[in-house]
MIROMAR-81386 format. One record per residue (C-alpha): x, y, z; residue number from 0; chain. Coordinates in pm, 1 decimal. Example, Ala and Ser with C-alpha at 12.3 -4.5 7.8 and 13.67 -1.06 7.14 Angstrom:
2
X;Y;Z;pos;unit
1230.0;-450.0;780.0;0;A
1367.0;-106.0;714.0;1;A
//
This chain:
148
X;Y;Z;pos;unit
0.0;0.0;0.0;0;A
148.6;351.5;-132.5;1;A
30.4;648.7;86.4;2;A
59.1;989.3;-151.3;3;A
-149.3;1271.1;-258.4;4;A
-220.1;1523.9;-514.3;5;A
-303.6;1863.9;-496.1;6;A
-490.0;2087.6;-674.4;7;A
-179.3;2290.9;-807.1;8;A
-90.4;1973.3;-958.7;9;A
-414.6;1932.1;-1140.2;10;A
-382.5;2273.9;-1306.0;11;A
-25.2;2197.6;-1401.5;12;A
-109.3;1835.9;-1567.7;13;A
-430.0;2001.6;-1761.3;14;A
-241.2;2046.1;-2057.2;15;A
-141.6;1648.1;-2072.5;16;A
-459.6;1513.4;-1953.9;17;A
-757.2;1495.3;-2183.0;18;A
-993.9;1671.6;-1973.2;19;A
-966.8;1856.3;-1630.8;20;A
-1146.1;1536.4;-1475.6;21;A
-855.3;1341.0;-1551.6;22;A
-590.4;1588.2;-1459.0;23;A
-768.0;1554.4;-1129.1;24;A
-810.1;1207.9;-1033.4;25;A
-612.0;984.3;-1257.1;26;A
-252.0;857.9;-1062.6;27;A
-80.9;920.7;-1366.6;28;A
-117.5;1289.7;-1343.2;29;A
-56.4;1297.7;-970.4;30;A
261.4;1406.9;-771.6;31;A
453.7;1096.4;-763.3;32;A
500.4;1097.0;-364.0;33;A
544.9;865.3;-148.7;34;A
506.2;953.1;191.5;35;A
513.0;557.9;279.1;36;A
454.0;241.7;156.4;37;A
344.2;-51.2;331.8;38;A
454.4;-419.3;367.3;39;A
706.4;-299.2;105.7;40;A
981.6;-606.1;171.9;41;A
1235.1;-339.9;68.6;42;A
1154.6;-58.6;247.4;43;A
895.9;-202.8;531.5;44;A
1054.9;-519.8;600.9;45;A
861.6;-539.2;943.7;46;A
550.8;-452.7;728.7;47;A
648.3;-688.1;501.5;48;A
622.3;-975.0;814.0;49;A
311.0;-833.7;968.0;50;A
138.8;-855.4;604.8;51;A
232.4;-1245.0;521.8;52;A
155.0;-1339.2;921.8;53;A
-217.6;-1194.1;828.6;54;A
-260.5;-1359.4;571.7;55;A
-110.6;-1688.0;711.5;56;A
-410.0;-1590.2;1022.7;57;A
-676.0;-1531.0;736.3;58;A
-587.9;-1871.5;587.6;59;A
-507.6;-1781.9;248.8;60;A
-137.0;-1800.0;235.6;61;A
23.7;-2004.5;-72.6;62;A
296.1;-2079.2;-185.6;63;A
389.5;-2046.8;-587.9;64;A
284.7;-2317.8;-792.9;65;A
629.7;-2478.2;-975.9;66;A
348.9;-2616.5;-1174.8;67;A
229.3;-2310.9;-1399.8;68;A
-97.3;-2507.1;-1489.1;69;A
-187.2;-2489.6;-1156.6;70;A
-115.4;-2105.4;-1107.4;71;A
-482.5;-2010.2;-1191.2;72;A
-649.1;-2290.6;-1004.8;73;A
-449.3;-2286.2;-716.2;74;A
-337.9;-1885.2;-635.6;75;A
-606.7;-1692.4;-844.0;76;A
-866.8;-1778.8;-597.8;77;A
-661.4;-1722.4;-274.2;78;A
-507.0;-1387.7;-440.3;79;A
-852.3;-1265.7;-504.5;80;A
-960.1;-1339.8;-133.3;81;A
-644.3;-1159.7;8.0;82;A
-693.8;-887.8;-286.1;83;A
-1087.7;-847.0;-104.8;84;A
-963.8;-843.7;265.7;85;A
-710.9;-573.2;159.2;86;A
-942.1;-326.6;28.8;87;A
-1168.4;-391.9;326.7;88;A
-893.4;-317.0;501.8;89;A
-817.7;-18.4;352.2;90;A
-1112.5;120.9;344.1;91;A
-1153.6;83.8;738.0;92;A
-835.6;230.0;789.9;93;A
-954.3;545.3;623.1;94;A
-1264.0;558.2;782.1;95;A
-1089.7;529.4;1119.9;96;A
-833.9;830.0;1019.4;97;A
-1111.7;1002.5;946.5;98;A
-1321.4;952.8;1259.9;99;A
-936.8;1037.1;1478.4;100;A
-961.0;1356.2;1225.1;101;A
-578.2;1259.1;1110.2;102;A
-684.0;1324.8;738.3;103;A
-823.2;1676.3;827.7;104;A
-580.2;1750.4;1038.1;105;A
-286.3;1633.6;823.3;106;A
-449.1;1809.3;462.8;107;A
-562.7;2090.4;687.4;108;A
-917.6;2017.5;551.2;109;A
-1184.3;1764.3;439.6;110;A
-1055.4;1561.6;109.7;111;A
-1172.1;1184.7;-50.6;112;A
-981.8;960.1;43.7;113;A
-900.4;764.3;-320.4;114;A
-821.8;390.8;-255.6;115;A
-727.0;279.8;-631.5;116;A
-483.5;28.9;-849.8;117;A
-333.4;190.1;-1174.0;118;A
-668.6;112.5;-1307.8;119;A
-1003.4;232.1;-1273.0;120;A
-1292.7;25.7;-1259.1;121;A
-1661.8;-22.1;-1076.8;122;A
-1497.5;-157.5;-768.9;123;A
-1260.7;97.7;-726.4;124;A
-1543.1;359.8;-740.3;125;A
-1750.5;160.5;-461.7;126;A
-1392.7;121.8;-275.0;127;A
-1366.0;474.9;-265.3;128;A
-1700.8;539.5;-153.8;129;A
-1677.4;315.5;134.7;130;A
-1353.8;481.3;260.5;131;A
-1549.3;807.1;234.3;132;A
-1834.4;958.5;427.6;133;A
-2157.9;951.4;220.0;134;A
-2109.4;1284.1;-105.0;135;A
-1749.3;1329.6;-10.3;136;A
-1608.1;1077.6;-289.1;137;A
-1894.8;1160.4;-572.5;138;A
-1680.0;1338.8;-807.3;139;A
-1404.0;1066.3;-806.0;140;A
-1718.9;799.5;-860.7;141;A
-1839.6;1006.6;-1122.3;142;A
-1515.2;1017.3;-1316.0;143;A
-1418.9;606.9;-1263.3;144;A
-1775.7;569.0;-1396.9;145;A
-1875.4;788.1;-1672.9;146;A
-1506.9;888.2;-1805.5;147;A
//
């Protein structure tokens, strides 16, 4: 999990590349490439790294690879979707809870979405997004993921 931001200087700077304002807004690719952590990295959060595999060992789901490539999709695609669903569960209760200590507010020095996303954009991560959010807060995002 990467922890960044974007702001809205950096929307009006990436206008000119994106194709609309919408997407100058919201889309990754346009956003300041920060980092201010990542999460279970094994490189950079080793410790993260540990906690990570030892809750998904306590969920039940851990595998290892498949030497048999056959059985990559049978075996792992099922378990990596399961793990892939607890995640963004997770995620999105981890927003709602910096939300409720005010640590978002406090830390952006107002109210802003919190956008839980892959490099893609799809229904789910609208509906991700909206659960991380209070009810309105994430519309505009949803709007964009869903109508372009």
């Amino acid at each position: 999990m990467t922890i960044g931001y974007n702001t809205g200087t950096q929307a009006r700077r990436s206008i000119q590349d994106a194709s609309d304002q919408a997407e100058a807004r919201w889309n990754y690719a346009f956003w300041i490439q920060n980092e201010l952590t990542v999460v279970g990295d094994l490189t950079s959060d080793p410790a993260g790294a540990a906690a990570r595999l030892e809750w998904i060992s306590g969920l039940g789901l851990r595998y290892d690879e498949p030497t048999d490539l056959a059985d990559r999709d049978s075996v792992v695609g099922p378990l990596a979707a399961q793990i892939e669903a607890r995640f963004n569960q997770t995620c999105c209760q981890l927003a709602r809870t910096l939300r409720a200590t005010s640590v978002i507010e406090r830390s952006a020095g107002r109210t802003v979405p919190v956008i839980v996303h892959e490099l893609e954009y799809y229904e789910a991560i609208a509906r991700q997004t909206e659960a991380a959010n209070p009810p309105g807060l994430a519309d505009e995002f949803s709007s964009w993921v869903r109508h372009g």
